[in-house]
N, CA, C and O of each residue as an XYZ file, in Angstrom:
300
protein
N      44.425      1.609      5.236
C      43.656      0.497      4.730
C      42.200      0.613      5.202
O      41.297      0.707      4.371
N      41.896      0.607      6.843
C      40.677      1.161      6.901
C      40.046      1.851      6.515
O      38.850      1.570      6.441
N      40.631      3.392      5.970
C      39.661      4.418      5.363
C      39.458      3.857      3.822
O      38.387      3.791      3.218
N      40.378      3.585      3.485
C      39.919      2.832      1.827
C      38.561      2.028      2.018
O      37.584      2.319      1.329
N      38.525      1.212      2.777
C      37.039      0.379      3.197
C      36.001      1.010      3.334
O      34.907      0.771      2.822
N      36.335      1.957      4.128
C      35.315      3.043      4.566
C      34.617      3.948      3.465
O      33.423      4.149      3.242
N      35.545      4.334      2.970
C      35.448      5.033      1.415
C      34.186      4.195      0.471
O      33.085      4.442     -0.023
N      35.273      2.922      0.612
C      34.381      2.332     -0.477
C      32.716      1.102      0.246
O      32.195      0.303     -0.531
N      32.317      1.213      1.398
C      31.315      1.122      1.878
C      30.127      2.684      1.835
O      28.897      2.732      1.879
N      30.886      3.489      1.760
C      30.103      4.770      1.623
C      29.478      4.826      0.434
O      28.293      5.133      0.298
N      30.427      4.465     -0.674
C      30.277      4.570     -2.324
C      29.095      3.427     -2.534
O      28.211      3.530     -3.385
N      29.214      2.485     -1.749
C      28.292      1.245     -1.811
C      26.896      1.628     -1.412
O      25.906      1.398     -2.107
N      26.885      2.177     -0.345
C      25.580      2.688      0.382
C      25.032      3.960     -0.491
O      23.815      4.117     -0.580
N      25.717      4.652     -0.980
C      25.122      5.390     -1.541
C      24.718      5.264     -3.204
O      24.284      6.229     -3.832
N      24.917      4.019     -3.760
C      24.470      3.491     -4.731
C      23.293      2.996     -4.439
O      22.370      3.158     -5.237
N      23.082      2.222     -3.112
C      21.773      1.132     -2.745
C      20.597      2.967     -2.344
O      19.398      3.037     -2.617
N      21.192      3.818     -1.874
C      20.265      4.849     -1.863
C      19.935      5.030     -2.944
O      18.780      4.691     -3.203
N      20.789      5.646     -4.087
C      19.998      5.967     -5.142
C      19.708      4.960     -6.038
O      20.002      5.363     -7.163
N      19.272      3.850     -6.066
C      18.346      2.334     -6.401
C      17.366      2.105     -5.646
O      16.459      1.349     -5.993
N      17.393      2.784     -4.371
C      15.958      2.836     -3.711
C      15.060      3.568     -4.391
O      13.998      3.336     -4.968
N      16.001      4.877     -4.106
C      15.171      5.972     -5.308
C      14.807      6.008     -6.285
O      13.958      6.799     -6.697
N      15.367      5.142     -6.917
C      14.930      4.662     -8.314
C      13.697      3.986     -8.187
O      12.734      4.635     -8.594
N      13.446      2.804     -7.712
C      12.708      1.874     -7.376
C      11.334      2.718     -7.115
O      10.368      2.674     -7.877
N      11.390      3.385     -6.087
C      10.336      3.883     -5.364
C       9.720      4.961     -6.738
O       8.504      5.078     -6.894
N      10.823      5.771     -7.764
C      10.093      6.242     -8.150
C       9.077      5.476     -9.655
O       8.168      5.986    -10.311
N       9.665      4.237     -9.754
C       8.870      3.422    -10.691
C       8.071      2.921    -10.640
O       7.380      2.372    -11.497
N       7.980      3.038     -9.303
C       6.658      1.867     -7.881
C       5.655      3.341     -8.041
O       4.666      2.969     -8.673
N       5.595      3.987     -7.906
C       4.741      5.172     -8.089
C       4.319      5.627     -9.355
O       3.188      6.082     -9.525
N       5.245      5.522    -10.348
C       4.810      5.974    -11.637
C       3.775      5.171    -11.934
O       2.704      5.679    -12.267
N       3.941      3.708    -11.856
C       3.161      2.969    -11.970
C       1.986      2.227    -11.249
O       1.315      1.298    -11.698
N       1.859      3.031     -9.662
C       0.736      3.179     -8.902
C      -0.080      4.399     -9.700
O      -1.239      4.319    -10.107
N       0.663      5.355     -9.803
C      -0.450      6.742    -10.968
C      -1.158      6.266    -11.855
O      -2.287      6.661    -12.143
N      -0.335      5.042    -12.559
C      -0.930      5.164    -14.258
C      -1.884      4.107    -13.774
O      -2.732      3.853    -14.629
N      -2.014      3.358    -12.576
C      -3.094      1.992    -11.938
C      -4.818      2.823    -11.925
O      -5.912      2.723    -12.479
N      -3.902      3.884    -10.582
C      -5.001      4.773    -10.184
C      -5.758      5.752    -11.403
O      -6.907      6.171    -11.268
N      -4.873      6.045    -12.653
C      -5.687      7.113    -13.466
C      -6.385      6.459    -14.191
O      -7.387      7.024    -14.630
N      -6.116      4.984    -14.603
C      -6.823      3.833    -15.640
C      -7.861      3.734    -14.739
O      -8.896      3.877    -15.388
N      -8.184      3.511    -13.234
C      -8.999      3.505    -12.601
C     -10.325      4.445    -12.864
O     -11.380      4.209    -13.452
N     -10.011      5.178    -12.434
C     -10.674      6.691    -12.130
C     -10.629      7.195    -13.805
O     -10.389      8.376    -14.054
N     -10.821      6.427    -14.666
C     -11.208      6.891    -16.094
C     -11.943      6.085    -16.590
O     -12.635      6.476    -17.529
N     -12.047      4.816    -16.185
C     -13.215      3.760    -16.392
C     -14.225      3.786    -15.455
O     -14.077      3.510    -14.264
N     -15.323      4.140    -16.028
C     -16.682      3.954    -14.873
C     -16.657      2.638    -13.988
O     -16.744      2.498    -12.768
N     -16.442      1.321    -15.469
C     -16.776      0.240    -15.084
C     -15.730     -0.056    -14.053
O     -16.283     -0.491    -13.043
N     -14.288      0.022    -13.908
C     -13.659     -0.363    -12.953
C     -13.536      0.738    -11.592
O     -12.919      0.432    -10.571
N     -14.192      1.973    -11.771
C     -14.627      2.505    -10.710
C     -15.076      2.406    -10.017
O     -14.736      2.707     -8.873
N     -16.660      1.651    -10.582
C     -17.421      1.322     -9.319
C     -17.629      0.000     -9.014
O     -18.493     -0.328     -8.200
N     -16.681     -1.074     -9.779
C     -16.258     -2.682     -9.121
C     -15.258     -1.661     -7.647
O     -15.584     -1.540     -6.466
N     -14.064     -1.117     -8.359
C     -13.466     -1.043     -6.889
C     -14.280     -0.289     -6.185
O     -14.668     -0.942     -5.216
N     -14.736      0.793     -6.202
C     -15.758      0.871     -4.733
C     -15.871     -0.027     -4.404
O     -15.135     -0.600     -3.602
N     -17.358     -0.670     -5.198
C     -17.970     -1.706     -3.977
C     -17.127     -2.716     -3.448
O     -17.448     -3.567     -2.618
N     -15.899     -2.539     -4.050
C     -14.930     -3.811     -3.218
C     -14.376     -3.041     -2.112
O     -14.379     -3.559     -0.995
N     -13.904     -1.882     -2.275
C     -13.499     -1.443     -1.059
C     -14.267     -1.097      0.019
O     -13.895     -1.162      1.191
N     -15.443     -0.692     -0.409
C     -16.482     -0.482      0.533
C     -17.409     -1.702      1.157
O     -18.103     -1.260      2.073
N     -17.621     -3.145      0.913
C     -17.730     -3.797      1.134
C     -16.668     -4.297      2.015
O     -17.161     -4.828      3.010
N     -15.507     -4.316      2.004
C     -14.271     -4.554      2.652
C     -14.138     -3.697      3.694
O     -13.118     -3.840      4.368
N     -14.930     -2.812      4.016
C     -14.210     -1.363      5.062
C     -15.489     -2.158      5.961
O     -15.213     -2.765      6.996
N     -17.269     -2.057      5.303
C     -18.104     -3.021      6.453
C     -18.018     -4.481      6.706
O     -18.596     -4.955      7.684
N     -17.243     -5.328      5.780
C     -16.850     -6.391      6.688
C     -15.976     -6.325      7.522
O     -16.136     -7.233      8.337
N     -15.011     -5.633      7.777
C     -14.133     -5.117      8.960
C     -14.646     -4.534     10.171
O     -14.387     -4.804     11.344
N     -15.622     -3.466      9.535
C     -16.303     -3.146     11.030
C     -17.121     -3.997     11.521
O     -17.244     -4.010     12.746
N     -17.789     -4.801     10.820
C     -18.475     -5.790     11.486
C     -17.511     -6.884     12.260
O     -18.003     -7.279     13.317
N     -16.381     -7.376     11.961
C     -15.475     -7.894     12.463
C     -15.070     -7.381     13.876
O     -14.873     -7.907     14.971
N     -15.024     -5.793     13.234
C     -14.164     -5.933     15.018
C     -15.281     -5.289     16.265
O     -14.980     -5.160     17.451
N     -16.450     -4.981     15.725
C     -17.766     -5.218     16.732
C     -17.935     -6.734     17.233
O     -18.270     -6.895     18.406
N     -17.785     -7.526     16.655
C     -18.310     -8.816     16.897
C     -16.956     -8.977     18.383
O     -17.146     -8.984     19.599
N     -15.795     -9.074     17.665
C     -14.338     -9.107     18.542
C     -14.790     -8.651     19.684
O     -14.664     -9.309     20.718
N     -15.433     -7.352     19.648
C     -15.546     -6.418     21.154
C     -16.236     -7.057     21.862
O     -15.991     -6.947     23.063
N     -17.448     -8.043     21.424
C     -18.708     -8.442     21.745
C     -19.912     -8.198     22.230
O     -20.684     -8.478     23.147
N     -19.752     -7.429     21.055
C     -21.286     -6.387     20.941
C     -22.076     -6.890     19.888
O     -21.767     -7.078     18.712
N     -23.631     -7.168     20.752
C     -23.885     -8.105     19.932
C     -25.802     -7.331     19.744
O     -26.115     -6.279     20.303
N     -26.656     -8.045     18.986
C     -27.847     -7.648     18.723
C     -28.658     -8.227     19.702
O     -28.359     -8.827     20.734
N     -29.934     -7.893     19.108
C     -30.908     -8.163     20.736
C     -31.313    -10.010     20.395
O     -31.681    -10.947     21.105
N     -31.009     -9.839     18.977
C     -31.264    -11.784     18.474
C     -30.431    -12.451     18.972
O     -30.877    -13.537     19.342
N     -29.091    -12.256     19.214
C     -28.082    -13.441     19.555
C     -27.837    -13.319     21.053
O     -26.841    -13.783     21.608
N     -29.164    -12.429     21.880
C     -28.542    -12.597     23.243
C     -28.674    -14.061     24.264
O     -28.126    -14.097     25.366
């Protein structure tokens, strides 16, 4: 009776594996086709830059401030 369980917890787990796999590979197909619509439009090329790059120096400015390193104005 136990190995029947066993059996059929294996059969179980290895369904939820290959539905991961599945998953993950639809989550990607459709990160590609995000990124190539991207990177084929000028116009949404360089909105996301400046969003990401605006986003990378408000962060560093964030975690300078955190450290408390500061300019010669706010001493």
């Amino acid at each position: 009776m136990l190995y029947l369980l066993a059996v059929d917890a294996l059969a179980d787990l290895s369904d939820i594996i290959t539905n991961i796999g599945t998953a993950a590979t639809w989550f990607w197909t459709h990160f590609t086709n995000l990124l190539e619509m991207i990177m084929t439009n000028p116009l949404l090329l360089w909105t996301v830059a400046l969003g990401i790059g605006s986003s990378v120096i408000f962060a560093v400015v964030k975690v300078v401030k955190k450290f408390g390193i500061r300019g010669k104005r706010f001493r």
